[in-house]
LUMVEXTOR-641561 format. One line per 2 residues: number of its first residue (from 0); their letters; for each residue x, y, z of C-alpha. Coordinates in Angstrom, 1 decimal, m for minus. Example, Ala and Ser with C-alpha at 12.3 -4.5 7.8 and 13.67 -1.06 7.14 Angstrom:
LUMVEXTOR-641561
0 = AS = 12.3 m4.5 7.8 ~ 13.7 m1.1 7.1
END
This chain:
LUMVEXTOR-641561
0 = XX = 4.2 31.8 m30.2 ~ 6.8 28.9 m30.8
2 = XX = 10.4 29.6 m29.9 ~ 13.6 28.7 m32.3
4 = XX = 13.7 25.0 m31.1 ~ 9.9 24.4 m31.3
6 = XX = 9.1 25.3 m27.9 ~ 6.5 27.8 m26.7
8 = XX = 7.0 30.4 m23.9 ~ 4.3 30.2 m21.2
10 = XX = 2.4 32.8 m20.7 ~ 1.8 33.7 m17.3
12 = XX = m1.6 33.8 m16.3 ~ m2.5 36.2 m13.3
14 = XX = m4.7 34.2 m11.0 ~ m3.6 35.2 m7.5
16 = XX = m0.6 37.4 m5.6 ~ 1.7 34.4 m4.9
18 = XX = 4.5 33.1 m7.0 ~ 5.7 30.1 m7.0
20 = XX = 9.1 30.0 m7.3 ~ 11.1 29.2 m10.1
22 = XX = 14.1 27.1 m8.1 ~ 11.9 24.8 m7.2
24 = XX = 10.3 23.2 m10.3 ~ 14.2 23.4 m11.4
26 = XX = 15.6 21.2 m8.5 ~ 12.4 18.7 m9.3
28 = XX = 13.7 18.5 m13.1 ~ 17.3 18.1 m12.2
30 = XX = 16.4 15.3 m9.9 ~ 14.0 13.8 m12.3
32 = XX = 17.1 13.9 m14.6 ~ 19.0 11.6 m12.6
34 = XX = 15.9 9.2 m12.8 ~ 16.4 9.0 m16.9
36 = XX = 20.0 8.4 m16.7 ~ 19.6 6.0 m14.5
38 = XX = 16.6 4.5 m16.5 ~ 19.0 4.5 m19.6
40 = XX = 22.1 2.7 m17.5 ~ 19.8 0.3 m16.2
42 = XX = 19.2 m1.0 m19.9 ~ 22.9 m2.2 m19.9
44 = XX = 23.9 m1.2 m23.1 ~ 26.9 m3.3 m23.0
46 = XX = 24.7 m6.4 m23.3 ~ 23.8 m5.0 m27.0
48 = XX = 27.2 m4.0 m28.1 ~ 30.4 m5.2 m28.1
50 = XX = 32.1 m1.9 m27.6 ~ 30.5 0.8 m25.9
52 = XX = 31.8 4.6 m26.8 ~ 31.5 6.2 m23.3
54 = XX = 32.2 9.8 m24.4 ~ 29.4 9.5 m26.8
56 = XX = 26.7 8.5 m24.6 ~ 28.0 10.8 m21.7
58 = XX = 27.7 13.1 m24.8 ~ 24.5 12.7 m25.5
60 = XX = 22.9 12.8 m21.8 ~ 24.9 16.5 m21.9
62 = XX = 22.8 17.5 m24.6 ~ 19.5 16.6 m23.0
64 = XX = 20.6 17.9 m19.8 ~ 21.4 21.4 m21.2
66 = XX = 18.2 22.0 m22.9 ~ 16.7 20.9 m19.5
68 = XX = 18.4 23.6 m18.5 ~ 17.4 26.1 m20.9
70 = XX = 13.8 25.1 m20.1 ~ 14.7 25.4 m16.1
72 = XX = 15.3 29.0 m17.4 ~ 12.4 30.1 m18.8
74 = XX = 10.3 32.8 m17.2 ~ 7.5 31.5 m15.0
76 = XX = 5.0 34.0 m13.8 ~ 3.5 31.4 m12.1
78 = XX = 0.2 32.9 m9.8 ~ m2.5 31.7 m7.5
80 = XX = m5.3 32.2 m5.9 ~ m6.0 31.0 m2.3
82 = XX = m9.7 29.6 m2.0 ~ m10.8 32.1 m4.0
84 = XX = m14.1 30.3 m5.8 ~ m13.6 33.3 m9.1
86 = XX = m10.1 32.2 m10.0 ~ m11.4 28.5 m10.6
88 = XX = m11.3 29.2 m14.0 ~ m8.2 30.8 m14.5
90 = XX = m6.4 28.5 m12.0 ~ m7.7 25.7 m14.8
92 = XX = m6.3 27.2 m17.6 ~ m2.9 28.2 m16.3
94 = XX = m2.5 24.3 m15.5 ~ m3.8 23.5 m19.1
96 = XX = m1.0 26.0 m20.3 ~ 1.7 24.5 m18.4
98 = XX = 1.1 21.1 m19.1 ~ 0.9 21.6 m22.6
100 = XX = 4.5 23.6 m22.1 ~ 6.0 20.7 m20.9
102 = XX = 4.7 18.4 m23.3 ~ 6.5 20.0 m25.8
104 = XX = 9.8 20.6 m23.7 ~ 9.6 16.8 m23.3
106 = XX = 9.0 16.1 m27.0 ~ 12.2 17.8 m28.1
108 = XX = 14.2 15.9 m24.9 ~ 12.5 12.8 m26.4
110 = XX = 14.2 13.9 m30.2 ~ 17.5 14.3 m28.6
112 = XX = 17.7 10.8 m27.0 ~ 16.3 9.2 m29.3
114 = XX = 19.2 10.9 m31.8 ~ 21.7 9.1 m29.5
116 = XX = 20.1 5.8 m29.2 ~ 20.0 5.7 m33.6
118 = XX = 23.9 6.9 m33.4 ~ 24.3 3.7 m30.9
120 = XX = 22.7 1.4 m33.7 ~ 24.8 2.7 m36.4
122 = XX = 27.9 3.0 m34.5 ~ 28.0 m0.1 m33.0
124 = XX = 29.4 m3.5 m34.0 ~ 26.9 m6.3 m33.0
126 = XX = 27.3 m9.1 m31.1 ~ 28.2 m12.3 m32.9
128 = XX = 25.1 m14.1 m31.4 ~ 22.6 m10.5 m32.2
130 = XX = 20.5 m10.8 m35.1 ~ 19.5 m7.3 m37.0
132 = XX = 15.7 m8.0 m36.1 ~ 16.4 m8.4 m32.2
134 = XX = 18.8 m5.4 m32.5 ~ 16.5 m3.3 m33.8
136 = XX = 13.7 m4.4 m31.2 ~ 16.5 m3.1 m28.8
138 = XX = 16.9 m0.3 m30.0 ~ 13.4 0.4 m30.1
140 = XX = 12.6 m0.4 m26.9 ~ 15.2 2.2 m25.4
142 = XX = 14.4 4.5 m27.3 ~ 10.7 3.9 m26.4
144 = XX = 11.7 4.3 m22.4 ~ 13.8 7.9 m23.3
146 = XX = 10.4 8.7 m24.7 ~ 8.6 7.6 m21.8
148 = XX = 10.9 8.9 m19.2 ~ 10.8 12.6 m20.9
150 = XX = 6.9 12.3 m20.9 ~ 7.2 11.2 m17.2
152 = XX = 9.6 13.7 m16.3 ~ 7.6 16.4 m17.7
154 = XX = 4.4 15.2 m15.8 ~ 6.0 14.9 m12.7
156 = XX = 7.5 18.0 m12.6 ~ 4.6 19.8 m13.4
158 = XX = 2.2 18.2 m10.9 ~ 4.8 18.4 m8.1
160 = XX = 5.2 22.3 m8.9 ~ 1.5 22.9 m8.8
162 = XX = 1.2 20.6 m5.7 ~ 3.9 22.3 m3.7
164 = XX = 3.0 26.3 m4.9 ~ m0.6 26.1 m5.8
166 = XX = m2.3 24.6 m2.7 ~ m5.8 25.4 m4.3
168 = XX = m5.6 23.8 m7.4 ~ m3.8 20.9 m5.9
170 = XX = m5.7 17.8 m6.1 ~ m5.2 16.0 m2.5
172 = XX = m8.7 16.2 m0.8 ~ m10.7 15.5 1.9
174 = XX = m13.9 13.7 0.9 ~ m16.6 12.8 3.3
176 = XX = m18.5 10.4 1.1 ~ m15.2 7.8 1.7
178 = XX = m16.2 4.9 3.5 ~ m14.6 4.9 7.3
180 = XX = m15.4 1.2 9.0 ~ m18.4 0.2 6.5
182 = XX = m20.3 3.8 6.2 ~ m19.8 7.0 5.0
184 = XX = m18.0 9.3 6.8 ~ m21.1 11.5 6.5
186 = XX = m23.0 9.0 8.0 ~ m20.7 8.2 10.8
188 = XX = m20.9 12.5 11.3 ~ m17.1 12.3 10.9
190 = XX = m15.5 16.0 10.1 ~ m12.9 16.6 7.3
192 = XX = m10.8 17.3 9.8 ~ m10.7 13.4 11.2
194 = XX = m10.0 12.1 7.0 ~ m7.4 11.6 5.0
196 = XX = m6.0 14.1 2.8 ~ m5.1 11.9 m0.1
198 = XX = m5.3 12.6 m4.2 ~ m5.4 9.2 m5.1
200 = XX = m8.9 8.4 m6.8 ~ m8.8 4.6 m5.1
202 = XX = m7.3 3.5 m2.0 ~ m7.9 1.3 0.9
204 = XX = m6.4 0.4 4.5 ~ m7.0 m2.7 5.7
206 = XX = m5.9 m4.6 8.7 ~ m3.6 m7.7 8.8
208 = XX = m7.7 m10.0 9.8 ~ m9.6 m7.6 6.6
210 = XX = m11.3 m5.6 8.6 ~ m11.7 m2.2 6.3
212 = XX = m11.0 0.5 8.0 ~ m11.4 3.3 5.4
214 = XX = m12.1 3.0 1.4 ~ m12.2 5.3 m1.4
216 = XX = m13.6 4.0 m4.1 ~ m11.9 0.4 m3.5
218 = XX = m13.9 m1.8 m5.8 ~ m13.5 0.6 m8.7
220 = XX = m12.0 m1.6 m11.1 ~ m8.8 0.4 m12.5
222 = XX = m5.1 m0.6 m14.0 ~ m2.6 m1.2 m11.3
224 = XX = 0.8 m1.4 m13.3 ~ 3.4 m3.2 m11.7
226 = XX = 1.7 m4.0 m8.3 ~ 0.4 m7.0 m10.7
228 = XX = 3.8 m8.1 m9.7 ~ 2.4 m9.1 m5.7
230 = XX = 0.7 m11.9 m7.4 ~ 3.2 m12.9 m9.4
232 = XX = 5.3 m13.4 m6.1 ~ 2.6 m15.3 m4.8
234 = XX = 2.6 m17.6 m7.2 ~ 6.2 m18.4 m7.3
236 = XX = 6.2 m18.4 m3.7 ~ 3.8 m21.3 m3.7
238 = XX = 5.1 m23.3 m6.6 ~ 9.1 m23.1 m5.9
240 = XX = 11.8 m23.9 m4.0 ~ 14.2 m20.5 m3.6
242 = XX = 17.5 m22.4 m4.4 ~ 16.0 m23.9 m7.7
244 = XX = 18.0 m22.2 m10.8 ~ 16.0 m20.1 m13.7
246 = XX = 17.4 m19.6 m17.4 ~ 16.9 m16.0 m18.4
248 = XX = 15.0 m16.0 m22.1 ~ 15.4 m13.3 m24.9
250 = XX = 11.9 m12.4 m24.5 ~ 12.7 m12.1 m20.6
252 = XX = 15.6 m9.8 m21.3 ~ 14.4 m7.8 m24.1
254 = XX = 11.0 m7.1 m22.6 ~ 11.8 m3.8 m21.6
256 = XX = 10.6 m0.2 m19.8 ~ 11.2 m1.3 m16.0
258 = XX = 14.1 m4.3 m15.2 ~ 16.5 m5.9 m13.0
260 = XX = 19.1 m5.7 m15.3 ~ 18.9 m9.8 m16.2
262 = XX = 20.6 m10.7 m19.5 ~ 19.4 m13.7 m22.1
264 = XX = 21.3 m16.9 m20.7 ~ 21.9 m15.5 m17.1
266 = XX = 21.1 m17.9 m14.9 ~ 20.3 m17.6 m11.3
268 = XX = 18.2 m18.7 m8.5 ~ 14.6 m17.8 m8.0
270 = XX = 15.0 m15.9 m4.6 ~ 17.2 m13.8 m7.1
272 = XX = 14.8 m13.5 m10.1 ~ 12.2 m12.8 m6.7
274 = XX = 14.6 m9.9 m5.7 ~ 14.8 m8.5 m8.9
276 = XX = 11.4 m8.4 m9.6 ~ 9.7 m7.0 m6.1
278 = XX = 13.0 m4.4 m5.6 ~ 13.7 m2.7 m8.9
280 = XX = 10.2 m4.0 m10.4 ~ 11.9 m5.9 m13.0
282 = XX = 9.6 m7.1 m16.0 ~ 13.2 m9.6 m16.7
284 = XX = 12.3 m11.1 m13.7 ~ 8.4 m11.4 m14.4
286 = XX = 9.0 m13.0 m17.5 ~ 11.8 m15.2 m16.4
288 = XX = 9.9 m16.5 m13.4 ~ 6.2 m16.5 m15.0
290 = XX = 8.3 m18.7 m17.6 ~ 9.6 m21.1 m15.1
292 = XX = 6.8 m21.6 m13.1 ~ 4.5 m21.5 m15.5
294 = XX = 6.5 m24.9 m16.7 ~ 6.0 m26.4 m13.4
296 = XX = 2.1 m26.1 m13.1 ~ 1.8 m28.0 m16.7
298 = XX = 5.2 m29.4 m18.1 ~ 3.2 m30.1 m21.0
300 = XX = 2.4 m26.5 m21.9 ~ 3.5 m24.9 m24.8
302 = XX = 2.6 m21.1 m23.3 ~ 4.4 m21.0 m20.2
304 = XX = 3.7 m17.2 m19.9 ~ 0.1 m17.8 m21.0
306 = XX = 0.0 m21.0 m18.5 ~ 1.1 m18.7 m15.5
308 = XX = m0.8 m15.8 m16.3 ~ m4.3 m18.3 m16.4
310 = XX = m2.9 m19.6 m12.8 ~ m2.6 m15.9 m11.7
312 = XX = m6.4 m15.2 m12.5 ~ m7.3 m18.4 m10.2
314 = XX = m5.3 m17.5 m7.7 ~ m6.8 m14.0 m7.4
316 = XX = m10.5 m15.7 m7.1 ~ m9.6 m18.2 m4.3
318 = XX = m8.4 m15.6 m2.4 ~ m11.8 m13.7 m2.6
320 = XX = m10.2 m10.8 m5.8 ~ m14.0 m10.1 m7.4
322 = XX = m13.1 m7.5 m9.4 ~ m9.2 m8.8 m11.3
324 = XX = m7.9 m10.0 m14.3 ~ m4.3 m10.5 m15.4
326 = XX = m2.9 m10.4 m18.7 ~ 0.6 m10.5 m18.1
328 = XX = 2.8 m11.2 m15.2 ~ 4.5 m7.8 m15.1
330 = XX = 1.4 m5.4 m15.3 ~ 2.7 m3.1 m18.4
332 = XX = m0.7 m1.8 m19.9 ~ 0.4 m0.3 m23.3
334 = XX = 2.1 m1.0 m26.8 ~ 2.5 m5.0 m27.5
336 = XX = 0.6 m5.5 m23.7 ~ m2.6 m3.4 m24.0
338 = XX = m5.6 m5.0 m23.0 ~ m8.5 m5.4 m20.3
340 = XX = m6.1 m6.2 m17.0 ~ m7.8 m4.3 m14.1
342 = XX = m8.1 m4.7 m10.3 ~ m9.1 m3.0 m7.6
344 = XX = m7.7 m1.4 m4.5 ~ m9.4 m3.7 m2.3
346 = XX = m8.4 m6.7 m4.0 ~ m4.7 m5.6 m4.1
348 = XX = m5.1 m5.4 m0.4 ~ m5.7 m9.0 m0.1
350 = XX = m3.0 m9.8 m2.4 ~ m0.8 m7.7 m0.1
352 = XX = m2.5 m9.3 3.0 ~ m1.2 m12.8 1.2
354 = XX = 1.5 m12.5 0.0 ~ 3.0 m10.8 3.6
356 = XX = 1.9 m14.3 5.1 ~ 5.4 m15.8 3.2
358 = XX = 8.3 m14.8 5.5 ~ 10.2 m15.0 1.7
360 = XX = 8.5 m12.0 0.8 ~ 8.4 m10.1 3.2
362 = XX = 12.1 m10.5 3.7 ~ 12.5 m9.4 0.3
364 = XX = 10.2 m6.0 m0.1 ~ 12.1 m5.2 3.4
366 = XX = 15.2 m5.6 2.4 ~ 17.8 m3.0 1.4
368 = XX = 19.7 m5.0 m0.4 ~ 20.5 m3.9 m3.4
370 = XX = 22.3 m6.4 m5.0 ~ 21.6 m10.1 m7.1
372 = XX = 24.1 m12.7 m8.6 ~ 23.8 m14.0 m11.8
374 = XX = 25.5 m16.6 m13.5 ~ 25.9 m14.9 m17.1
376 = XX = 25.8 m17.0 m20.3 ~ 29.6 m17.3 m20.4
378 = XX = 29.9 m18.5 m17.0 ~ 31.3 m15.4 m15.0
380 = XX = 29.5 m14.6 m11.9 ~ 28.4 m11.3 m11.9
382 = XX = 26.4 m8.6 m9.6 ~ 23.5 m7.0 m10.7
384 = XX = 23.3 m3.4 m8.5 ~ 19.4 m2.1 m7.9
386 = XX = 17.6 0.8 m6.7 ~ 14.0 0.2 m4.5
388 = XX = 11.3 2.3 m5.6 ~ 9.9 2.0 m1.8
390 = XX = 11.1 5.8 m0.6 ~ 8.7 4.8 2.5
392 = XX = 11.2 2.0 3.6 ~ 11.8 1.8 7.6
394 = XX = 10.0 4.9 8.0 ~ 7.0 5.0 10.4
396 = XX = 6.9 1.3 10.7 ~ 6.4 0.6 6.9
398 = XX = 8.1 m2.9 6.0 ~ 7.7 m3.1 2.4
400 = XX = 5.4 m2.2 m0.7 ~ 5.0 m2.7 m4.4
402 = XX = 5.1 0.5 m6.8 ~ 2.9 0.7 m9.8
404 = XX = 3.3 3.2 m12.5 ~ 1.9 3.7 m16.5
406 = XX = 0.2 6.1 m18.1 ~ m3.1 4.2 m17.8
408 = XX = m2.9 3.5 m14.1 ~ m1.0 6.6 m12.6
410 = XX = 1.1 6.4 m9.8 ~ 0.0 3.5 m7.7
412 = XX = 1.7 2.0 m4.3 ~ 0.9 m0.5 m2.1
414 = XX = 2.4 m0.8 1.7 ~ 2.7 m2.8 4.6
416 = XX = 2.7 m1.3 8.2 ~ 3.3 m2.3 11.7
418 = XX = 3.3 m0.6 14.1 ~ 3.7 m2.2 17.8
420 = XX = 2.8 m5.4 16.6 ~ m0.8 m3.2 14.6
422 = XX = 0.1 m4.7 10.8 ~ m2.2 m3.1 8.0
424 = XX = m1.8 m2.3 4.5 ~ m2.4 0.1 2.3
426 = XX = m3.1 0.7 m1.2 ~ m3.4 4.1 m3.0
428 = XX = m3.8 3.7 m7.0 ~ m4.0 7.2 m9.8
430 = XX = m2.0 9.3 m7.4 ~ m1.1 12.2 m9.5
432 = XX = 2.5 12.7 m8.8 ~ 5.5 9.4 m7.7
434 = XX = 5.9 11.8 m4.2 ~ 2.3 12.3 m4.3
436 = XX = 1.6 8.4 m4.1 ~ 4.2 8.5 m1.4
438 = XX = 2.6 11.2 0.6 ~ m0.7 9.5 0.5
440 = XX = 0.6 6.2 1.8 ~ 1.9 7.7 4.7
442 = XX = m1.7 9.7 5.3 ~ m3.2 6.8 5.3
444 = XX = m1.2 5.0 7.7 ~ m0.7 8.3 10.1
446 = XX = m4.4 8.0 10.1 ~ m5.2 4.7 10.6
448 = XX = m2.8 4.5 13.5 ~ m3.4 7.9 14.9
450 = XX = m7.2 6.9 15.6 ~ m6.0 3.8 17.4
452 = XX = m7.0 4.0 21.2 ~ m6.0 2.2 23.9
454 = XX = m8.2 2.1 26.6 ~ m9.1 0.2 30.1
456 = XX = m11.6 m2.8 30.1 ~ m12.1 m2.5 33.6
458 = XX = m13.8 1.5 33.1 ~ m14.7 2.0 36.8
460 = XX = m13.4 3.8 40.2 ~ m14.7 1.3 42.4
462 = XX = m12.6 m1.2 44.0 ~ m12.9 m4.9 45.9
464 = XX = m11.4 m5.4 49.2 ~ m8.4 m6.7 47.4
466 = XX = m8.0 m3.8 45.3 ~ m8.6 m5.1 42.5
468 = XX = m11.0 m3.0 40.0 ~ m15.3 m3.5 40.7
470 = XX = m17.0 m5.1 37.7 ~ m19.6 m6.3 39.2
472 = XX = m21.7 m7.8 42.2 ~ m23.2 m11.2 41.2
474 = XX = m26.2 m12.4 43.5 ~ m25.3 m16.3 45.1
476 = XX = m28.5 m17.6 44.3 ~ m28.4 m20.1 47.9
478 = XX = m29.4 m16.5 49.5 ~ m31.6 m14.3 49.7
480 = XX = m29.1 m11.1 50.5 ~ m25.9 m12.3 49.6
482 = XX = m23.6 m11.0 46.5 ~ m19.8 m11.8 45.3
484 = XX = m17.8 m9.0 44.1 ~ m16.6 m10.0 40.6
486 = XX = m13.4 m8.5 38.9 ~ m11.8 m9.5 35.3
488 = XX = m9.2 m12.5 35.1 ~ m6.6 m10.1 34.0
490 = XX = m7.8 m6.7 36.3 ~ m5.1 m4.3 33.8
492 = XX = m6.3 m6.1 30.7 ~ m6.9 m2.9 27.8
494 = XX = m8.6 m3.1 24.6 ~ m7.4 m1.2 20.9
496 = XX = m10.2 0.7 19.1 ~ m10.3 2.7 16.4
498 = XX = m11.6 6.0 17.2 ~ m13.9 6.8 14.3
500 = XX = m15.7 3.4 14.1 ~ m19.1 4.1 16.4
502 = XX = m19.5 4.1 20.6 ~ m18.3 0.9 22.5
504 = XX = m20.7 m0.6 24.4 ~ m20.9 m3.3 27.2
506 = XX = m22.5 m6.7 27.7 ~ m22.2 m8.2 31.2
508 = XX = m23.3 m11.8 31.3 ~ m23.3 m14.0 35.2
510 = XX = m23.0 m17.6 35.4 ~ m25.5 m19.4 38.5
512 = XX = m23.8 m18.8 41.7 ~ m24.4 m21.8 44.0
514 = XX = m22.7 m23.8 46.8 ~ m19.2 m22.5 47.6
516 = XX = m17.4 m19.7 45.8 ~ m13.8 m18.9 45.8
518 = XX = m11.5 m16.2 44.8 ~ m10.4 m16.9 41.2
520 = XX = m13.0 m19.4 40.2 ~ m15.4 m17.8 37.1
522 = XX = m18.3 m15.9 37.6 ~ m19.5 m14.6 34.4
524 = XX = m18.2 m12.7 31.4 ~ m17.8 m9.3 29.7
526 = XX = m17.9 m8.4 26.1 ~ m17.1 m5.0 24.2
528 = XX = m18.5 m4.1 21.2 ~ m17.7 m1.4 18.3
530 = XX = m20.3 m0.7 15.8 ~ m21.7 m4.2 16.2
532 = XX = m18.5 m5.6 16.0 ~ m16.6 m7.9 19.4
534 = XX = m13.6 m6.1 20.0 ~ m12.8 m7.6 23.2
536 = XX = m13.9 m10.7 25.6 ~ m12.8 m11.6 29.7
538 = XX = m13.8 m13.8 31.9 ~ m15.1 m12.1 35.2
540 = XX = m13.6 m13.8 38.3 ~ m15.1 m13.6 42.3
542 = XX = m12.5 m11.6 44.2 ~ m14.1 m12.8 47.7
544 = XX = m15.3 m16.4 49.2 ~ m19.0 m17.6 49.3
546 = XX = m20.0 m20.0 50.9 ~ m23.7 m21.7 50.6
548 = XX = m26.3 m21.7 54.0 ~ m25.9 m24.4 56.7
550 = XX = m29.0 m26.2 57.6 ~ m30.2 m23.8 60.1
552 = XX = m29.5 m20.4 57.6 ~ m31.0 m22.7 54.8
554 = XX = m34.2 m22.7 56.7 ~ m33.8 m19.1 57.5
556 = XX = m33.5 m18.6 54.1 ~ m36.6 m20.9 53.3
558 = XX = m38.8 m18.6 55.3 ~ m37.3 m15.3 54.0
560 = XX = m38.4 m16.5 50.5 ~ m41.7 m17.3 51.8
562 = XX = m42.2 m13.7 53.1 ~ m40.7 m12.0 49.8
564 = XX = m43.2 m14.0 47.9 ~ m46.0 m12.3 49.7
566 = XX = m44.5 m9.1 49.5 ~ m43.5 m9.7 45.7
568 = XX = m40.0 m9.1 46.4 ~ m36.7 m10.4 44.8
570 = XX = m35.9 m14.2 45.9 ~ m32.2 m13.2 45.7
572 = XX = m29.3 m10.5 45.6 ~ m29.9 m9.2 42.3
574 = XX = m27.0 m8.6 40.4 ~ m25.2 m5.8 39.7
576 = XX = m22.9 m4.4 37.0 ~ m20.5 m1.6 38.4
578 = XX = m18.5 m1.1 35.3 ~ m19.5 1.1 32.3
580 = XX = m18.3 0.9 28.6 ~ m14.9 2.6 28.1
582 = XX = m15.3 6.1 26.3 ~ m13.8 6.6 23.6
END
């Protein structure tokens, strides 16, 4: 039944003997909340209006926040059911019920804002240089974000309640079809236990040479939002100088959702416009660079945008990106900028693993600073304030990422990692939740670097006379009886696996011992392999002095040979390896 203001109450829907508890999806709203104001201040209203009633818009956000309230109120018999296969059903239709709830909750916060933004056009005297059209586009445009924000807020709550109460309808999982260093974790035996628990339907972690480490569906082509944005870096990276000045356009200021606060006529360097778009994941600062650069690859253009965008696409091939295409330079995926832009998790991985080769970049998406400097159109130097959407920051050795998030694409995220000197990179795209994304990233990563393993090249308890580890005894082929104990150049030297990729295993190769041998000089060589793969290399070095037979012992030796030849015996020492693979 609908309420008085066009709600419905929920219905509680017994599925279980555990609540979740109400205080919780409250505190996620009222934090969510503070998103959409600061959403709304982010637009910088002041840049429409010459005068800007305070009281009326802190007015306004009052309203919404007190029928958030009223909806944080409402009764929630919320149930479930641990791994209970009968209550599948139910556990379904209570999450159909509550989304739908919100919905509408969101619907009449999307009224109410929406209400304040028409008041602001109707109040408001415009600016002497604002025509009606480009007002109304404004006005449209923040009332579209409210909208979206509402709808966001609505779907983040409810997903984050679900996944924080309701463990078994959550949708983080543990799939052993993912692909763990080329073949299925199946295949491999691996256990659920020894897999990520991730909900995002793509997502890769790849090292700082490509080597794949795990994949979930990573060559699914899917929409990756603003993570479009990595290439856009690359590209101005590559084209510009950082000191060189950009004009901010009207369609670069009034393109809307997601910005960096840039203003038409501000002008300001590119390592600015390039903080403004990788920090906040401003689509200003898209447009204004894709605009200027797009100038410098053809002067002659008459799309800059379009010029850009085609120069993005080429980009994305030479660096091996089979399954991309870019429509625009910011990654929005609906209204004005639907279309076919896709990617895939693997592919953003190498734009990652590119665009984290420019010291400019990665300076940038690990830094905290949250302020740029424009030049506005009036000449006054101003500060721009911004918030990361990196929550992963310095934590756990992550040194940047890229958010992503529409309708269309979900809650996407791609990261950087190192850890003691180990860099890799994730990418998680269609999380279900912005913590959920968040959560995943850092899976992945505790993962990938918890099934690192150090271990000994030299695997073996026996030692030479110098103490030095026992590789091997190589025969000197000048006798008959005669071997030189062989250690590695570097007798502590260690090799990093990853745990989960397949058994090491050993390959002992020795050079043709003749004449005199002395301590140091090479003797042969030992490889390590993982699943096929070299992992590891060292020279082999004699620990002891050899000397070849004197003319007396060489005719000794002559005669010994004759006899072993009769008897079918070796002609020489054979040789001998003493060392075994390191266990993993």
């Amino acid at each position: 039944m609908a309420s008085a203001d066009g709600t419905q109450q929920l219905k509680a829907v017994d599925i279980g003997q555990h609540d979740v508890q109400q205080r919780q999806i409250e505190l996620l709203l009222q934090n969510r909340l503070g998103s959409i104001c600061s959403a709304i201040g982010n637009l910088n209203i002041k840049a429409l209006f010459c005068k800007v009633d305070t009281d009326q818009v802190g007015d306004g956000l009052l309203v919404i926040n007190s029928k958030m309230r009223s909806f944080m109120r409402a009764p929630l018999a919320l149930h479930y059911a641990r791994g209970s296969a009968r209550h599948t059903q139910q556990a379904r239709s209570f999450k159909s019920t509550l989304s739908t709830y919100a919905s509408v909750r969101a619907q009449t916060w999307a009224a109410h804002a929406r209400a304040l933004i028409v008041h602001a056009g109707k109040r408001y005297t415009l600016n002497s240089k604002e025509t009606i059209p480009s007002k109304a586009k404004s006005v449209k445009t923040l009332s579209s974000l409210v909208k979206r924000s509402a709808q966001l807020t609505a779907g983040i709550a409810c997903a984050l309640a679900l996944a924080a109460g309701v463990p078994s309808i959550a949708n983080a999982q543990v799939l052993t079809t993912d692909i763990v260093c080329g073949k299925t974790a199946d295949a491999r035996g691996i256990t659920a236990e020894n897999l990520p628990d991730i909900d995002a339907t793509n997502a890769i972690v790849m090292s700082k040479d490509g080597s794949v480490y795990y994949a979930r569906s990573a060559d699914e082509q899917v929409k990756i939002a603003s993570i479009t944005k990595v290439m856009t870096a690359i590209l101005t990276v590559e084209n510009c100088k950082m000191d060189e000045k950009i004009t901010v356009s009207n369609a670069a200021a009034t393109v809307g959702n997601s910005t960096a606060g840039l203003l038409e006529g501000d002008e300001l360097t590119v390592e600015q416009a390039l903080r403004g778009l990788m920090i906040p994941s401003g689509n200003d600062a898209a447009i204004a660079l894709a605009e200027h650069v797009g100038k410098k690859i053809d002067p002659k253009t008459k799309d800059a945008v379009a010029t850009f965008v085609k120069a993005m696409n080429e980009r994305a091939k030479k660096l091996g990106c089979t399954g991309t295409l870019f429509e625009n330079p910011h990654g929005l995926d609906f209204d004005e900028w639907a279309g076919d832009m896709h990617s895939t998790a693997h592919d953003v991985a190498l734009m990652m693993q590119e665009a984290m080769k420019s010291d400019t970049f990665r300076e940038i998406v690990a830094s905290d600073d949250s302020w740029i400097e424009v030049t506005g159109a009036d000449g006054s130097d101003h500060s721009h304030s911004m918030d990361t959407h990196n929550e992963l920051l310095g934590q756990d050795g992550n040194i940047g990422g890229k958010t992503g998030t529409t309708d269309d694409a979900g809650y996407c995220f791609t990261a950087a990692y190192n850890r003691d000197g180990d860099e890799t990179y994730t990418v998680v795209l269609n999380s279900s939740t912005t913590d959920q994304r968040f959560a995943d990233t850092a899976a992945l990563a505790n993962w990938y670097y918890g099934h690192k393993v150090t271990v000994a090249i030299a695997n073996t308890q026996e030692k030479t006379a110098n103490g030095n580890p026992l590789i091997a005894r190589i025969g000197q082929t000048d006798w008959t009886d005669k071997t030189i104990d062989a250690t590695l150049a570097d007798p502590a030297a260690q090799a990093t696996v990853f745990a989960l990729a397949g058994e090491v295993t050993e390959k002992v190769t020795y050079d043709d011992l003749s004449g005199t041998v002395h301590v140091g000089d090479k003797v042969g060589s030992v490889m390590l392999k993982q699943d096929g793969t070299k992992i590891a290399v060292m020279d082999l070095v004699a620990d002891e002095e050899g000397s070849g037979p004197n003319p007396i012992e060489w005719l000794l030796v002559k005669l010994d040979r004759l006899g072993r030849r009769i008897d079918n015996r070796p002609l020489t020492a054979e040789s001998e390896t003493i060392a075994k693979a390191p266990e993993v």
